[in-house]
N, C-alpha and C positions, 0 to 999 in steps of 0.2 A: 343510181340503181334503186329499185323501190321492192321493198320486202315484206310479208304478211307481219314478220315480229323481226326485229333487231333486241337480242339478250347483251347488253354490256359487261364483259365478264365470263369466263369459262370454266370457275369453280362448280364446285357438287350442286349448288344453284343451278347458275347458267347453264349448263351442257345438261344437266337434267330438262330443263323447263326447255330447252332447244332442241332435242330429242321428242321431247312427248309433245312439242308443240307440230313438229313434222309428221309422227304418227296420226295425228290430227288432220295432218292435209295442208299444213298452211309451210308459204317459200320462207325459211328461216335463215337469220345469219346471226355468226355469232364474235364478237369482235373484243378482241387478246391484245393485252398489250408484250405477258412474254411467254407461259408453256402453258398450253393445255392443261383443263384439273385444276387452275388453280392453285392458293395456297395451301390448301389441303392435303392434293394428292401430289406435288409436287417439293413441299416444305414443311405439312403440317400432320394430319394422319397415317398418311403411309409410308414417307422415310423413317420418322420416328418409332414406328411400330416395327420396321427393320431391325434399326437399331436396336429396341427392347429385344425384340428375341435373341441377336445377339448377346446382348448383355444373360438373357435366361437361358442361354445353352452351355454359358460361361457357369453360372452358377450353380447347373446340372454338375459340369465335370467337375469342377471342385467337392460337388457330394458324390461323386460317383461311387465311393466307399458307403455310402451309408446305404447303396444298390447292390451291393456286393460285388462293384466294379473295380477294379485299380487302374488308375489312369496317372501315368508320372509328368509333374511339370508342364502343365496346362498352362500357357500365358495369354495374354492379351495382343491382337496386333491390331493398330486404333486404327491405321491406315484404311486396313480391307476393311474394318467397321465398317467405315464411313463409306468406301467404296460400292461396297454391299447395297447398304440403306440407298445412295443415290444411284444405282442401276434399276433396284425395285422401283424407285419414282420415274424413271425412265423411260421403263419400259409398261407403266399404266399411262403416263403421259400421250405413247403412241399407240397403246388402246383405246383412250379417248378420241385420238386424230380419227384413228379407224371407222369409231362409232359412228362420228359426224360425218364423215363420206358416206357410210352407207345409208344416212337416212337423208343425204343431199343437202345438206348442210352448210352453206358458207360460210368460210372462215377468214376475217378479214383480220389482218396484223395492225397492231397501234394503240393507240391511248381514246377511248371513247369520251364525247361529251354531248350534252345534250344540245340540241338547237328548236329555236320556235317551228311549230308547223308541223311536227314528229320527225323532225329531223337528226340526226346523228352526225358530226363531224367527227373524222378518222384522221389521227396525225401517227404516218407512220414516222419509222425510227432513225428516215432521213431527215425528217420536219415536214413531210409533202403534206396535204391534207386534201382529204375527199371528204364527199359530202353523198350522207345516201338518206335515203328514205322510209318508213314504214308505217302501216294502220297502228300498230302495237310497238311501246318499247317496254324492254323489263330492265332494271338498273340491278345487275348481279357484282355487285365491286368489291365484295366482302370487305377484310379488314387486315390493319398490322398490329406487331407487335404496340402494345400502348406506353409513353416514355411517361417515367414520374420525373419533377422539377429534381429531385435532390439526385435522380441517375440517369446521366445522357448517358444515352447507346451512342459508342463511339467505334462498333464493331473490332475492336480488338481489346481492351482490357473489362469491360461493359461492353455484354454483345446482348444479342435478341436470341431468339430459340431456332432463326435461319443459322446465325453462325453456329450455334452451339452443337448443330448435325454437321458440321464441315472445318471445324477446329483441325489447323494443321499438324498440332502436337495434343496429346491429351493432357488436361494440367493437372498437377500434385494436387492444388487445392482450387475447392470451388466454394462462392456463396452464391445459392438460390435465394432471389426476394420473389416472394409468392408463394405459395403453396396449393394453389388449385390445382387444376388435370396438368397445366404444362410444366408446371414447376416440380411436382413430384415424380413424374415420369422421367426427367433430365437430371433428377436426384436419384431416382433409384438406378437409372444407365451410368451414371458416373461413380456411385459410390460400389456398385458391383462390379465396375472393372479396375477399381483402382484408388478413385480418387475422394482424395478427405474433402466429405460434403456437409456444409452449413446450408437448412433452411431458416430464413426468416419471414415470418406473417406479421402484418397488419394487425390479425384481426384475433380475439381471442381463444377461439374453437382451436388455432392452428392448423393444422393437413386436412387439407382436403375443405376449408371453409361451411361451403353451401351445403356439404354431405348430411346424414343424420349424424348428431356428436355421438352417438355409439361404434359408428365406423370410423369418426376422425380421432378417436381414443384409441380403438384398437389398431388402427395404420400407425400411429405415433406411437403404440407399445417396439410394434415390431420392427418400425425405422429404427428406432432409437437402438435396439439388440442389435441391427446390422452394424452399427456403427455410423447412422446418419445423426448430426448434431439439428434437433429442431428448435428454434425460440418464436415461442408464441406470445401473441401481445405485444410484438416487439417493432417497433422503427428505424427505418436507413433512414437515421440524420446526414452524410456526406458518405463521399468517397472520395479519397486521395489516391489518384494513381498516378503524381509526378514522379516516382521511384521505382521499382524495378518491376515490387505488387502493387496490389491492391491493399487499401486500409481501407476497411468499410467500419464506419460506426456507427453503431444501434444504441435504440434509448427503449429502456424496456418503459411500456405506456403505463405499467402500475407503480412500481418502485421508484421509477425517473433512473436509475442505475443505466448508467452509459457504458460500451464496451467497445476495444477496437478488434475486427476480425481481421487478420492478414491471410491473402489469397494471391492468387495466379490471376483469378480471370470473374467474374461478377456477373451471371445469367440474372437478367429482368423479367423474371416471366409473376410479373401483375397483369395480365389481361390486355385484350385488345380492344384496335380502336376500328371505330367504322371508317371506310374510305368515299367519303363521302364531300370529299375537298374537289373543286376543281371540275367538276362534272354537270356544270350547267344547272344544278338545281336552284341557283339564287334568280336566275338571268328568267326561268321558267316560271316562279315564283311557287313553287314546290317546295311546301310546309316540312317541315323537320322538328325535334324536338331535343336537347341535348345532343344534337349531332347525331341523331337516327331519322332517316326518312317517315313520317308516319302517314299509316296506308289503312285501311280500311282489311276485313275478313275474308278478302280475294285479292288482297296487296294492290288496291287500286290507289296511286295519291290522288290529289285535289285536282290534278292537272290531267284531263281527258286524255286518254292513250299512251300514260305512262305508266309503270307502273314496279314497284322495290322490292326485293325480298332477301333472305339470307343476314349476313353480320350486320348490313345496315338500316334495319329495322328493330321493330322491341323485338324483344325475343331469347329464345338461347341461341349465345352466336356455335351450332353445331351442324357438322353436315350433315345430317341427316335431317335437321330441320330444313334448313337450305331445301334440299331436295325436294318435302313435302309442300313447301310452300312453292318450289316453283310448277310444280304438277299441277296443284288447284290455282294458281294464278293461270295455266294457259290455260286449262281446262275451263273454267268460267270465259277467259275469253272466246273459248269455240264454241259456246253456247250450253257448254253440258252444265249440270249444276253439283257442284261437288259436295262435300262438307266441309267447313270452314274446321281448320285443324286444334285440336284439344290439346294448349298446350300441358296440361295437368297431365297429359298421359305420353311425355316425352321421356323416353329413356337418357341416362347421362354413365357415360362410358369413362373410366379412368384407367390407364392400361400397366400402372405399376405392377411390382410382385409384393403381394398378392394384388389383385384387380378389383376393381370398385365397380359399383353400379349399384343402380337407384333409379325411381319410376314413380311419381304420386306424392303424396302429402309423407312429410317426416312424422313422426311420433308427435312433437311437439306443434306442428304446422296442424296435424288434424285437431287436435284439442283446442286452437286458436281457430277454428274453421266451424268450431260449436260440435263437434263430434264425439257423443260416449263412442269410447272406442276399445279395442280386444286386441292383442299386441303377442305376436308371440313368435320364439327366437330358437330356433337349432344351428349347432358350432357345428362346423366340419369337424373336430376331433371327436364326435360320434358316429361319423359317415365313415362305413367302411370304403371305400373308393377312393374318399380322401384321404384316408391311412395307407393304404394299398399305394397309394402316388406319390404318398409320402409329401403332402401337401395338406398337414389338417389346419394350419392359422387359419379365423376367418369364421363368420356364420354368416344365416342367412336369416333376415329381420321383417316378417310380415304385419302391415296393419289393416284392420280390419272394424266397419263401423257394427257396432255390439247389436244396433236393434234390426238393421235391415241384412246386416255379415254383408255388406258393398264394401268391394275392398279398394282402399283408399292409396296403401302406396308399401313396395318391398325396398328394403335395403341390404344390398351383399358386398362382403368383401371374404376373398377367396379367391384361389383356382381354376380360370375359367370362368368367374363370372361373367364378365360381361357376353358371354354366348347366352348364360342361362335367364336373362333378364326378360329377352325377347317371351317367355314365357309370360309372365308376368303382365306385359303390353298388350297382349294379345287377349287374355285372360279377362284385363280391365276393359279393353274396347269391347267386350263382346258380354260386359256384365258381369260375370264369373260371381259366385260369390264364396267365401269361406270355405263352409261345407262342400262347393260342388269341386273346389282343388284338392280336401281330404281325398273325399271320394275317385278322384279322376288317378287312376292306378298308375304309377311311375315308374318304371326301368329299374332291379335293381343288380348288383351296384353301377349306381350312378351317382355324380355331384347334385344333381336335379331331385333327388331324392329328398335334399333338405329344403326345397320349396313345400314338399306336400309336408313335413315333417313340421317343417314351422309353423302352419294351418293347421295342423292339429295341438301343437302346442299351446297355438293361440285360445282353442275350446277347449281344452284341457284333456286333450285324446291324444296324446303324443305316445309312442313305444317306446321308442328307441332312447330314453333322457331317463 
C-alpha cells in the first residue's frame, strides 16, 4: 500500500503530525505497535494527572475543617485510584481512535521499522510482516523509562513509573531516585495517600533539578513539612532486594557518608531514554548523536523523506513539544513555510501540590546570557484568592532585561500554575514587554493577579507588598 506520509508512532507527536498532515490533503497512515496516545496519554500525562487529583481531593477532605467542613474518617482506596487513573487513559485513548477515523487516517497495528526506498516494514503481533510505502516518513517512537547500571527495573521491587500507576497494593514505604517532573509528582501522590516517601537526587539543586533554585528551595521547604524525606547531592550505590525489602544505599556526593534506606518498593524515575533501537536507522545510515536522531529546523534527517521528531530528537522530551514539532515538520512538507519552533519559549509543567512551571531564561541563565537584568517576585500569601482558597505556598518569579524590559523568562510555583504560565508564553512570542504586563489590567481576585504583581515589583511599582 503506498501513502503520502507513514508517522511511526501514535504519541502527542504522531497522531498530531498525522492529523494536521490529513488536514493538509495528503493519504496518511499511522502505525502502533500497542494503544493509541502513546506513552503520554496512555501511561504518561494523563493517568498520572488522574491519579494526582486523586491524591488532591484526598487532601482537600483531610482539610475540610480548615473550610468549615467536617467530614469523619476519610480513607484511602488504592484500588479505585488506580482504576480511575486508567479508565481516564482509556477513554482519551478511544478519542484518539475517533480522531483519526474522522480525518481517514490509517491505522496499521505492530512494530514499525524503516526500509530502503521509503519503505516501512509492519510486524504485526502474530510476527506476519507487511511492507508499505510512502513519499514522506516521520519516526514518532518517543521514549522509555531510562535504567541506571546500579538499578535494574525489575517491575516488582524496582519498577518504572508504568508500574508505579498500577501497583497491586500500595507500599508502607517508598524510595524515589530522581527528582525531576516524574519523580516528584509519584512523591507527592504516594506521600499524600499514605506512604513514607524518600527522594533522592543526583544532583545538588535537589527537587525539581532544571527549575529556577528559588522554586526547587521553596518545593523542598514544603515537601519536607509534608513529611516527604529529600537527600540531595546524594547517590544510589546498590540495591538489595534478595529479602523481603528493599535496602537501597546512598553515598552523600559531599561528606562520602553512606546510608541504608529500607523500603517496600524503589521508583526509577531518572529520566528517559529515546527509542531509537531497532528501527532501521543504522541500515538507512541516518545520523544520530548520543542516541538522538538529529534533524535539521523542519526535523528533516540526512536521509531524503525521512524525517524525527518528539523524545528522540534534542530537545525537551515533552508533549507539547512533540506536538509543535510534528505540525511544522508536515507543514514544511506540504510546502507552507512555518516557523522553525523557539525552544527558549517552551513552557515546562510540573503537576505536584503546589505546581511548578517555568518559560525562558532562569535568573541565573540570563546573567550567563550577558543580560542586565530586573527580577521581581510576588508570593501568593499576598494574593487574596490564594487566601480565599486557602492555597497561599508559592510566588510568582518574573525576569526581565533592564534596558530593552524583553522579558526573558517567569517562574511559578503555586496553585494552579501550570494554567497560568500559558500567559507568560504568549506574552513572550508576541514580544510583551515589562511595562506593557503592568499595564495589561488582570481579573481581580484572581491567582493571575501575581503575574502583573511581579512586573511591577520588578520596576519597583508593586502595591500590594
Amino acid at each position: 500500500m503506498n501513502f503520502d506520509l507513514i508517522v511511526i508512532g501514535s504519541g502527542p507527536g504522531g497522531y498530531v503530525a498525522a492529523i494536521r498532515a490529513a488536514q493538509l490533503g495528503m493519504n496518511v497512515a499511522v502505525v502502533e505497535r500497542e494503544s493509541l496516545g502513546g506513552i503520554c496519554l496512555n501511561w504518561g500525562c494523563i493517568p498520572t494527572k488522574a491519579l494526582l487529583k486523586s491524591a488532591q481531593v484526598f487532601e482537600y477532605i483531610k482539610h475540610a475543617a480548615d473550610y468549615g467542613i467536617v467530614v469523619e474518617k476519610a480513607s484511602v482506596d488504592f484500588d479505585n485510584m488506580v482504576k480511575r487513573s486508567r479508565g481516564v487513559a482509556d477513554g482519551m485513548s478511544k478519542g484518539i481512535q475517533f480522531l483519526l477515523r474522522k480525518n481517514k487516517i490509517t491505522v496499521i497495528d505492530g512494530t514499525g521499522k524503516l526500509l530502503r526506498g521509503k519503505k516501512v516494514e509492519v510486524t504485526a503481533a502474530d510476527g506476519k510482516k507487511t511492507e508499505y510505502a510512502a513519499n514522506h516518513i516521520v519516526l514518532a517512537t518517543g521514549a522509555r523509562a531510562k535504567a541506571l547500571p546500579n538499578l535494574p527495573i525489575d517491575g516488582k521491587k524496582i519498577i518504572d513509573y508504568r508500574k508505579a500507576m498500577t501497583l497491586e497494593k500500595q507500599p508502607k514505604r517508598m524510595v524515589v531516585v530522581g527528582a525531576g517532573a516524574i519523580g516528584v509528582e509519584f512523591a507527592y501522590f504516594y506521600n499524600t495517600i499514605g506512604t513514607e516517601v524518600t527522594v533522592v537526587e543526583f544532583l545538588e539543586q535537589g527537587l525539581v533539578p532544571r527549575e529556577d533554585p528559588d522554586v526547587s528551595k521553596e518545593l523542598s521547604k514544603i515537601f519536607k513539612k509534608s513529611g516527604i524525606k529529600v537527600m540531595a547531592n546524594t547517590s544510589v550505590e546498590s540495591v538489595d532486594t534478595s529479602g523481603k525489602t528493599c535496602k537501597v544505599k546512598t553515598k552523600d556526593r559531599k561528606s562520602g557518608e553512606e546510608t541504608v534506606i529500607e523500603c517496600d518498593v524503589v521508583l526509577s524515575a531518572a529520566g528517559v531514554a529515546p527509542n531509537t533501537e531497532n528501527i532501521g536507522l543504522e541500515a538507512l545510515g541516518i545520523q544520530t548523536d548520543r542516541g538522538l536522531v538529529k534533524v535539521d529546523e523542519f526535523y528533516r534527517t540526512n536521509v531524503a523523506g525521512v524525517y524525527a521528531i518528539g523524545d528522540i530528537v534534542p530537545g525537551a522530551a515533552l508533549a507539547h513539544v512533540a506536538s509543535a514539532e510534528g505540525i511544522i515538520c508536515v507543514e514544511n512538507i506540504a510546502g507552507h513555510h512555518p516557523q522553525p519552533l523557539d525552544y527558549n519559549n517552551i513552557p515546562s509543567c510540573t503537576y505536584c501540590w503546589p505546581e511548578v512551571a517555568s518559560v525562558g531564561y532562569t535568573e541565573q541563565g540570563a546573567k550567563d546570557a550577558g543580560y542586565e537584568i530586573k527580577v521581581g517576585k510576588f508570593p501568593f500569601s499576598a494574593s487574596g484568592k490564594a487566601k480565599a482558597s486557602g492555597a497561599s505556598n508559592g510566588f510568582v518569579k518574573l525576569i526581565f532585561d533592564a534596558k530593552y524590559g524583553e522579558f526573558l523568562g517567569a517562574h511559578m510555583i503555586g496553585a494552579n500554575v501550570t494554567e497560568m504560565i500559558a500567559e507568560v508564553v504568549v506574552a513572550r512570542k508576541l514580544e510583551t514587554t515589562g511595562l506593557e504586563i503592568i499595564k495589561s489590567v488582570h481579573p481581580h481576585p484572581t491567582m493571575s493577579e501575581a503575574v502583573m504583581e511581579a512586573a511591577a515589583a520588578a520596576y519597583g511599582e508593586v502595591i500590594h507588598l
